[in-house]
VOGU-3710 file (C-alpha; in Angstrom, 3 decimals, decimal comma):
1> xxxxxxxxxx> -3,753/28,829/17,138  -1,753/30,432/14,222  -3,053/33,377/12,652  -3,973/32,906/8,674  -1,868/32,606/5,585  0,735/35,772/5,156  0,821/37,285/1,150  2,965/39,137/-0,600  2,056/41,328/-3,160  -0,318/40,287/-6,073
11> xxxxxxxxxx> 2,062/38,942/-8,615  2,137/39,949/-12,198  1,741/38,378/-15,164  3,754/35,061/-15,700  4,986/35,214/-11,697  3,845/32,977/-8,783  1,794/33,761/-5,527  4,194/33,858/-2,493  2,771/32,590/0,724  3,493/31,957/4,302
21> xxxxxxxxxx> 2,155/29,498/6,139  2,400/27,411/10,066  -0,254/24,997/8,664  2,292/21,942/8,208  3,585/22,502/11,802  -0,398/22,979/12,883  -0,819/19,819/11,668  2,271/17,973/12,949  1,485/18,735/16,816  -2,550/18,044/16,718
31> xxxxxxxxxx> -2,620/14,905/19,148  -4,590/12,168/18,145  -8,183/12,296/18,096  -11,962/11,377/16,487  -10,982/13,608/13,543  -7,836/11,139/13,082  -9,876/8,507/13,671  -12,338/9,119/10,705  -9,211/9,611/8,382  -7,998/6,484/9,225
41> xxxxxxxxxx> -11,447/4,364/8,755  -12,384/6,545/5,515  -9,101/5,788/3,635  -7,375/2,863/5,663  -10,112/0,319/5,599  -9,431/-0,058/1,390  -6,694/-2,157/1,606  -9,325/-4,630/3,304  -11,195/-4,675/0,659  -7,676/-5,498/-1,872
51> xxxxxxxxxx> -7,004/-8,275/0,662  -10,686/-9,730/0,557  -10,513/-9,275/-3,646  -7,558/-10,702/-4,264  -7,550/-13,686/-2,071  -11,582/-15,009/-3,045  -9,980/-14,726/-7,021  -7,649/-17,118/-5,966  -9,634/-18,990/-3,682  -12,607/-19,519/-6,135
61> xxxxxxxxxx> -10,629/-19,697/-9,416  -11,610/-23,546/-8,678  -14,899/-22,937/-8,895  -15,295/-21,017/-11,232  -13,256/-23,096/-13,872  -16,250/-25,968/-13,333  -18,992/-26,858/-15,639  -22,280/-24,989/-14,054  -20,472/-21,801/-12,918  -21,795/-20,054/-15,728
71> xxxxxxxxxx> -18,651/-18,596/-16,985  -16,752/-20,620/-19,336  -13,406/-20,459/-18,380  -10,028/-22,227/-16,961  -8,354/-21,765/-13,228  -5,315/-21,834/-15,323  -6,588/-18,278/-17,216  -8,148/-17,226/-14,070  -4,630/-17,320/-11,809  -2,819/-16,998/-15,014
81> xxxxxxxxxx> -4,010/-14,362/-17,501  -6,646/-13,039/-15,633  -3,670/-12,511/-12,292  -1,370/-10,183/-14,976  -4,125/-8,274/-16,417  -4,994/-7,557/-12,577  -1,236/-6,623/-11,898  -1,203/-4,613/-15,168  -4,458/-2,856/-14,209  -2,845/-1,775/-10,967
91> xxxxxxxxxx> 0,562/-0,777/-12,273  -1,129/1,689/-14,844  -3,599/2,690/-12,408  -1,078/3,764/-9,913  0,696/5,965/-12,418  -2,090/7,398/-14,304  -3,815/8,301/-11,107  -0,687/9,488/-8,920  0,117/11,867/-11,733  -3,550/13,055/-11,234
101> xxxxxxxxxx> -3,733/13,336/-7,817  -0,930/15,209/-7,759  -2,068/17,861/-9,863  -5,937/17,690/-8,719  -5,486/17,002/-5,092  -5,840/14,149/-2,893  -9,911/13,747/-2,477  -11,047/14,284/-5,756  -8,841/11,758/-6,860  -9,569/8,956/-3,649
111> xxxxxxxxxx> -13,044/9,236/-4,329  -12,954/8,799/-8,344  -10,516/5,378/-7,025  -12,727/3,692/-4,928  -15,494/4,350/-7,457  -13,606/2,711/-10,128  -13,157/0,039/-7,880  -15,999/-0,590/-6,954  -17,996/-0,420/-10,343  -15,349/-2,988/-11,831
121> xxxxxxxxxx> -15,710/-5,361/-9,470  -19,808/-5,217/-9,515  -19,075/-5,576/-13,348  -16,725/-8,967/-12,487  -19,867/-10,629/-10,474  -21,806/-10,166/-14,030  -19,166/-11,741/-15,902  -21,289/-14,082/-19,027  -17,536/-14,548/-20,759  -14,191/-14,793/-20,265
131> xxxxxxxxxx> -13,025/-11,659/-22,178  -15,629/-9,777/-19,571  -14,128/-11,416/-16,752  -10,537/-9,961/-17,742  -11,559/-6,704/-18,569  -12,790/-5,907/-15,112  -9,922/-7,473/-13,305  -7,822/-4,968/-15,161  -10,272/-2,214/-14,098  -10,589/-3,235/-10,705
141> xxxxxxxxxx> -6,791/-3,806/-10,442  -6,585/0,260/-12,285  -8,909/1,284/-9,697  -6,738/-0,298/-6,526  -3,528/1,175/-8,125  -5,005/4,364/-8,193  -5,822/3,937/-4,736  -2,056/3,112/-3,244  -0,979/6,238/-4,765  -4,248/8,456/-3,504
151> xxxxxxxxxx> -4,672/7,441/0,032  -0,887/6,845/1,364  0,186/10,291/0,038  -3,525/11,908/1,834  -2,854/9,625/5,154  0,870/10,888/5,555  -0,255/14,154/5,101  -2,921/14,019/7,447  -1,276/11,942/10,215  0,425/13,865/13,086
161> xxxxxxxxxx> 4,378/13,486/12,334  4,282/11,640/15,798  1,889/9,042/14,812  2,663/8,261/10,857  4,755/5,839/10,954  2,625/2,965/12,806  -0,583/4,437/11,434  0,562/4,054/7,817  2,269/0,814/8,508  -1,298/-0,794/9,986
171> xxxxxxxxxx> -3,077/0,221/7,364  -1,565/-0,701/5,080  -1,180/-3,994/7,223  -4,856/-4,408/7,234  -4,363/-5,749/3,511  -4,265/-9,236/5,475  -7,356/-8,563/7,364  -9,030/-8,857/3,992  -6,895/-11,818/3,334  -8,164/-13,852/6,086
181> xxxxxxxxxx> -11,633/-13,016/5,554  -11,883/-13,870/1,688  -9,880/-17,119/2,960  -12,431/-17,864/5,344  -15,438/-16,635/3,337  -14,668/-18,614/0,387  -15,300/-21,811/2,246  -18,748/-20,501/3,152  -19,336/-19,121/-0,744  -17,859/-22,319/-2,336
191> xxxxxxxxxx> -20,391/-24,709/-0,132  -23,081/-25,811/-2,855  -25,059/-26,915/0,168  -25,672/-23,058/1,175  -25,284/-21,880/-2,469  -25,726/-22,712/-5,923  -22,579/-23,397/-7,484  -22,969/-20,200/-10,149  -24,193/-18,129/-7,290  -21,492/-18,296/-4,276
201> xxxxxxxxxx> -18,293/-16,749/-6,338  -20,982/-13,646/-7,615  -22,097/-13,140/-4,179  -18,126/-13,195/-3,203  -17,483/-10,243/-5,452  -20,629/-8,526/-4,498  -20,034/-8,289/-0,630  -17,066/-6,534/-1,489  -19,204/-4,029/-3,215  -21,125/-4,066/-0,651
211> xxxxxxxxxx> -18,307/-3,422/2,274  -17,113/-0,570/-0,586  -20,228/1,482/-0,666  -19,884/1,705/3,083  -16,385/3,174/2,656  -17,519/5,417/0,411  -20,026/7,040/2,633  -17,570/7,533/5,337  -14,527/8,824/2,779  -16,882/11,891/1,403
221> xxxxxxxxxx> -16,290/13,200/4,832  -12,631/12,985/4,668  -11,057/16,625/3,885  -8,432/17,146/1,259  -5,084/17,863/2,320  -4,415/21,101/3,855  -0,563/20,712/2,525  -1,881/20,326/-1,364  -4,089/23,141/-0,763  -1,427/25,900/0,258
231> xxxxxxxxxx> 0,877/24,777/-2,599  -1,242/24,976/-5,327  -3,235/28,354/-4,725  -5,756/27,245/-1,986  -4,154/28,717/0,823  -7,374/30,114/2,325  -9,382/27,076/1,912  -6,320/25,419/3,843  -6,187/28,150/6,820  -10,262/27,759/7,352
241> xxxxxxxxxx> -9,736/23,942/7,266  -6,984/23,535/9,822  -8,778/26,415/11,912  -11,917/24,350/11,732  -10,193/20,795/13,232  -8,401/22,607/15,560  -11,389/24,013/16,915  -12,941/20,420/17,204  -10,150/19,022/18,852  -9,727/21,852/21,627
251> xxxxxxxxxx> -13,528/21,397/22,458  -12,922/17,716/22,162  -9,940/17,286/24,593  -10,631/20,345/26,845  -7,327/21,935/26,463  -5,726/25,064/24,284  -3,484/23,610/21,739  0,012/24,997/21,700  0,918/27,000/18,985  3,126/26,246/16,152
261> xxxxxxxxxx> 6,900/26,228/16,414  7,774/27,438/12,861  6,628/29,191/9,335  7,089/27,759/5,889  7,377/30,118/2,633  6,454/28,963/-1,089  5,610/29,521/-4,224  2,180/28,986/-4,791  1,752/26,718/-8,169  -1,432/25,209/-10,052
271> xxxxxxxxxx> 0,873/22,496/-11,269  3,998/20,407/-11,569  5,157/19,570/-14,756  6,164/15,361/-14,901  9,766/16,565/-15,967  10,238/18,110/-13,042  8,877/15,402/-10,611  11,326/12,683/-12,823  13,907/15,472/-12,455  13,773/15,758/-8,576
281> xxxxxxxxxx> 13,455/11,853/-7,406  16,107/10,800/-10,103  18,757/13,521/-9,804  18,353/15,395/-6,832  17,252/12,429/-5,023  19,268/9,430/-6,653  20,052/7,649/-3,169  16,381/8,220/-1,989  15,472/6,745/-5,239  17,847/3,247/-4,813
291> xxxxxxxxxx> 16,538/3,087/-1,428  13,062/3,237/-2,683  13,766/0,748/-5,523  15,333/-1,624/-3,122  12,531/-1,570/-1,033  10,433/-2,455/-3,412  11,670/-5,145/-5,234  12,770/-6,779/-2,518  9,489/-7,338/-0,328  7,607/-8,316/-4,267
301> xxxxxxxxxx> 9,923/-11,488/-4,859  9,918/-12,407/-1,360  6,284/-12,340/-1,426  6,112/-14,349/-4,688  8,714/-16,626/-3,616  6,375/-17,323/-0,524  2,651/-17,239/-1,678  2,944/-17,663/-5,202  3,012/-21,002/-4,898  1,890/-21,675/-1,917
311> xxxxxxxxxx> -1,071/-24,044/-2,488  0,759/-25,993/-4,740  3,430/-26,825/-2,223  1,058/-27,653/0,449  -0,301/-30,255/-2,151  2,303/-31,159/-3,714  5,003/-31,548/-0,697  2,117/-31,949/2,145  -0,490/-34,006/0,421  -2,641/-30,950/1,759
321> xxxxxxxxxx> -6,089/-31,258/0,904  -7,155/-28,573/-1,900  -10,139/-27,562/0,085  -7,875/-27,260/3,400  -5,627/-25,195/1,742  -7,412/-21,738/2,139  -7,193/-22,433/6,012  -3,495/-22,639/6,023  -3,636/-19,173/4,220  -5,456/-17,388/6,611
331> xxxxxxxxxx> -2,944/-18,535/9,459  -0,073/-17,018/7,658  -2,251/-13,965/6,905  -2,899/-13,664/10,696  1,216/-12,992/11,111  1,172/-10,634/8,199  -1,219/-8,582/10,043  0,180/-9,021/13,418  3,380/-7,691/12,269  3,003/-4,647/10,820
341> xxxxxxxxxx> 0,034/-4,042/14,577  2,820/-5,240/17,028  6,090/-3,525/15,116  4,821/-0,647/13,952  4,737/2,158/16,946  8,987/0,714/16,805  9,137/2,941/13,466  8,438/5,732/15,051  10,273/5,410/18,117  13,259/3,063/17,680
351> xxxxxxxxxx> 13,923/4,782/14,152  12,925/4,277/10,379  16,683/3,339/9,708  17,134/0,390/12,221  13,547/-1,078/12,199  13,433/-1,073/8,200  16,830/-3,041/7,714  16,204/-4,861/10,516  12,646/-6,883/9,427  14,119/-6,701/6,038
361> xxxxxxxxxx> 17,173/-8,634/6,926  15,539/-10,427/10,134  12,731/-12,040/7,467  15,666/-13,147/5,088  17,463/-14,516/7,042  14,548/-16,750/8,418  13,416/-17,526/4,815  16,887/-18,878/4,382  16,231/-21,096/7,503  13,156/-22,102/6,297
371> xxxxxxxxxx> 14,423/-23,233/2,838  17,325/-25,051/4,765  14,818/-26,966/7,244  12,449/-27,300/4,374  15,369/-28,851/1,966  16,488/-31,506/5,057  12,907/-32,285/4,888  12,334/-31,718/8,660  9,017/-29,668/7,673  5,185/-30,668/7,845
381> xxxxxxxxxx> 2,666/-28,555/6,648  1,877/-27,085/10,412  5,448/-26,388/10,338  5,844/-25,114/7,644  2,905/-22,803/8,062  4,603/-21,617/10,988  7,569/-20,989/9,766  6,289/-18,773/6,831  4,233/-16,860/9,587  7,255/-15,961/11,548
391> xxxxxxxxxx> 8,686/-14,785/8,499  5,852/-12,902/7,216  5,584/-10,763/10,943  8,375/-9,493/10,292  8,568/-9,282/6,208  4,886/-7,431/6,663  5,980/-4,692/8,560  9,445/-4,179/6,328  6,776/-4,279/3,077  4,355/-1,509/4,695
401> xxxxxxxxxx> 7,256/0,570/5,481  7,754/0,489/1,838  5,226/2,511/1,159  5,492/4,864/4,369  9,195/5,195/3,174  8,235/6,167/-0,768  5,741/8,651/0,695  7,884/10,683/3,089  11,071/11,003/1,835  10,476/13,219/-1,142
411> xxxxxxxxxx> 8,690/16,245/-1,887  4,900/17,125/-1,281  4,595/17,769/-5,273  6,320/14,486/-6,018  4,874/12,585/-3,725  2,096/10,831/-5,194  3,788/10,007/-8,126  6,722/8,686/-6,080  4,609/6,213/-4,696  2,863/5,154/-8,177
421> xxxxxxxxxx> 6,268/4,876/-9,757  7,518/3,010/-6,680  4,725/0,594/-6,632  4,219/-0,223/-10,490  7,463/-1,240/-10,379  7,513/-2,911/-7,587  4,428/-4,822/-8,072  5,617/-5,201/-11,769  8,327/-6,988/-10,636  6,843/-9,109/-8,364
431> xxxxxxxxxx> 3,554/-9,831/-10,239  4,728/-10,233/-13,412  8,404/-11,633/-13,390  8,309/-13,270/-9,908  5,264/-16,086/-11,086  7,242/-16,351/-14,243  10,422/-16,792/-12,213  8,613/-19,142/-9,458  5,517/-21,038/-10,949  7,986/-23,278/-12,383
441> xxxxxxxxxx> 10,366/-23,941/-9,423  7,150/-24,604/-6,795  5,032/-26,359/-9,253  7,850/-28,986/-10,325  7,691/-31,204/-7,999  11,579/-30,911/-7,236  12,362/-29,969/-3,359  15,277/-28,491/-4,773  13,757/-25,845/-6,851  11,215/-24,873/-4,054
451> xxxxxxxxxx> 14,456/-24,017/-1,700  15,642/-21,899/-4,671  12,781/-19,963/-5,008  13,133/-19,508/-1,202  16,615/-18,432/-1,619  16,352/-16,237/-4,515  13,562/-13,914/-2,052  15,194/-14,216/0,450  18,184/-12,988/-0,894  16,950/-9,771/-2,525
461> xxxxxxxxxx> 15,018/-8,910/0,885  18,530/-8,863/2,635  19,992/-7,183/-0,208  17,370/-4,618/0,562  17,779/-4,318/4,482  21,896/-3,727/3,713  20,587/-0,728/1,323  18,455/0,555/4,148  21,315/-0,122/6,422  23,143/2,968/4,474
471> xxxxxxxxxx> 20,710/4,683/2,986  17,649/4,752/5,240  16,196/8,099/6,496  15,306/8,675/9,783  12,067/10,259/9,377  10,582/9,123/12,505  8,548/12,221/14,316  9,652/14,755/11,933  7,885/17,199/9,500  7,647/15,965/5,967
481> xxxxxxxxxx> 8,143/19,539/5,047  11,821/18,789/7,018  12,446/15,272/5,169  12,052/16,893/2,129  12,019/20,802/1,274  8,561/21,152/-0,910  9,781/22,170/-4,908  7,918/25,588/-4,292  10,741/26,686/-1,557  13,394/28,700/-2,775
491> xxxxxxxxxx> 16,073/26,464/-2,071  16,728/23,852/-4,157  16,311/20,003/-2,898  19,128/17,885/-2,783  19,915/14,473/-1,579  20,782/14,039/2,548  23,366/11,603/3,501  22,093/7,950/4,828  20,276/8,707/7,944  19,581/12,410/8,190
//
């Protein structure tokens, strides 16, 4: 094991701490083991919990619109105004929050997140009125936006370089896991023959509580990150820390871990001014930054241009059932899951570069197919299904590597506020402008404007492979401290051409 943090002199006044460290590289060649394991179940299992909110909303917005559900209000404002003051929620949660974790560290800010989280959407199972309702869908959706930008920027700096590129892409995966459970648990909460019809949709929200509190227990145990720690004057609390695991994981394995292959030198700093973080993803990183935006933008319309309406075209196209249609969903959410499981160890060994353009493109290109068999009206609504699954394996695994591609590819300071900038937009653009751009094509009734809304999705997600085509990085199995020099080096960052 390394030896601790190297000083230089005590600086004087107005001048920075200068510090050498191995801890990056200490972390980077840990192999996988229990200590990973409770990272991974302590910050991971949240997206579950997203998947299982966001799909009983939409699921019960039925019920709750009915006389007797003790909440006077429409589906219409539920999956209408009640959706975009969710997506808003979100968007300003992921900023406010990634500027915060940034400049407070990683735990303090996951644990304030899930808290948030979890007290808004205990608040939404009380809901007497409508205006109650929608303020706590905009707090839950702050406290889940806070959350992208907390936990991927903590996993990926947690995760072996070896491992983070399937471990990032399955968690954030196991969004769908939620998905099919709220599916399948809304049929149980929604049966007035178990439960009272102003009972079941509380007791929705409140196992999700429930399933929260749980995660919290588990996530006070998860560290903070060793690489926030050296940067911004911690570098002894980040020594004992790494020291400590490594310890654990020698007695745990039985072996004497090698010892680190290189040294990295910074400039200790309490905290990064928001100029400087626009400063360094905009102009030292503009291609990083179109890649990122492409990325994006791309997986949110597909996504809309899919699921958005996908109820109504079951019923509308399908003469699907209303009650079936939840059971339809959780098929589809099955492939979403599958793909990112199956496709993700490919990221890190194939290459970031050729696996992200490829389910990018690969999904568009089937979405096209779909809306061509779908327009010759050769589909049923078990075809149909299965054709939107086969898209969604491999559109899944492109969308996760979103975020795993927002999170690696620029600087430690940056990088939760990369990711909260990345994902407003992204889900601004998706929630906000795609079910303004699709509600009306899937709900009209017109087979021609469902195909277009297929087009138009699947048109930016190929756009967005040919971007990662050129611009990609291959960060597969490499130091994030190598993908992207931290700010507190002495050289300056700069862009890397495509693929380097």
């Amino acid at each position: 094991m390394a030896s601790g943090v190297s000083r230089a002199p005590a600086p004087g006044p107005g001048e920075t701490s200068t510090v050498t460290t191995a801890v990056p590289a200490r972390l980077d060649r840990l192999p996988w083991s229990k200590w990973h394991w409770m990272i991974v179940i302590g910050l991971g299992t949240v997206w579950i919990l997203d998947g299982l909110e966001v799909t009983i909303v939409g699921n019960v917005a039925g019920r709750i619109a009915e006389d007797g559900s003790g909440l006077d209000i429409t589906a219409a404002q539920i999956t209408g105004v009640a959706a975009a003051l969710y997506v808003a929620g979100a968007c300003s949660g992921a900023l406010f929050f990634g500027w915060l974790t940034d400049r407070y560290g990683r735990k303090r800010l996951f644990m304030v997140t899930l808290v948030v989280y979890l007290a808004a959407t205990a608040m939404t199972a009380l809901s007497f009125e409508s205006w109650w309702f929608f303020l706590f869908r905009f707090l839950t959706g702050f406290g889940i936006g806070g959350e992208y930008a907390a936990i991927n920027s903590a996993i990926d700096e947690l995760i072996p370089s070896h491992y983070r590129g399937r471990v990032d892409l399955i968690i954030n995966g196991s969004y769908w896991l939620g998905a099919i459970g709220g599916s399948l648990l809304s049929v149980v909460m929604l049966d007035t023959d178990i439960f009272p019809k102003d009972l079941g949709w509380r007791l929705s929200f409140a196992l999700g509580v429930v399933l929260g509190l749980v995660i919290l227990l588990v996530r006070r145990h998860v560290p903070e990150s060793p690489r926030w720690q050296f940067i911004h004057g911690y570098g002894d609390e980040a020594e004992e820390l790494v020291g400590s695991v490594e310890k654990g994981i020698e007695a745990e394995k039985g072996v004497r871990l090698p010892p680190p292959d290189r040294e990295i030198t910074i400039h200790q700093r309490k905290s990064i001014g928001f100029g400087l973080i626009a400063k360094t993803v905009f102009h030292s990183y503009p291609r990083r930054a179109v890649l990122g935006l492409s990325l994006f933008i791309g997986q949110a319309f597909l996504y809309n241009a899919i699921t958005f309406g996908f109820g109504t075209i079951l019923i509308t196209f399908f003469d699907v059932p209303t009650g079936s249609t939840g059971y339809y969903f959780a098929v589809i959410a099955a492939g979403n899951f599958m793909g990112p499981l199956l496709l993700g160890k490919l990221f890190d060994t194939v290459g970031r570069r050729i696996m992200i353009s490829s389910t990018y493109l690969l999904s568009g290109i089937l979405l096209f197919g779909t809306a061509w068999l779908f327009d010759r009206g050769s589909l049923t609504a078990t075809t149909m299904t299965a054709c939107w699954c086969v898209v969604l394996f491999f559109a899944s695994a492109g969308a996760s590597s979103a975020y795993l591609t927002v999170s690696e590819i620029f600087p430690m300071e940056t990088r939760a506020m990369a990711i909260a900038f990345f994902y407003a937009l992204g889900t601004a653009a998706g929630g906000i402008s795609g079910p303004l751009l699709f509600a009306d094509l899937t709900a009209s009734g017109v087979v021609g404007d469902t195909v277009l809304a297929f087009q138009i999705g699947a048109g930016l997600m190929c756009a967005a492979g040919l971007v990662a085509a050129f611009l990609a990085v291959n960060a597969e199995r490499r130091s994030l401290e190598d993908i992207a020099e931290p700010l507190s080096t002495a050289r300056p960052a700069q862009d890397t051409p495509a693929g380097t």
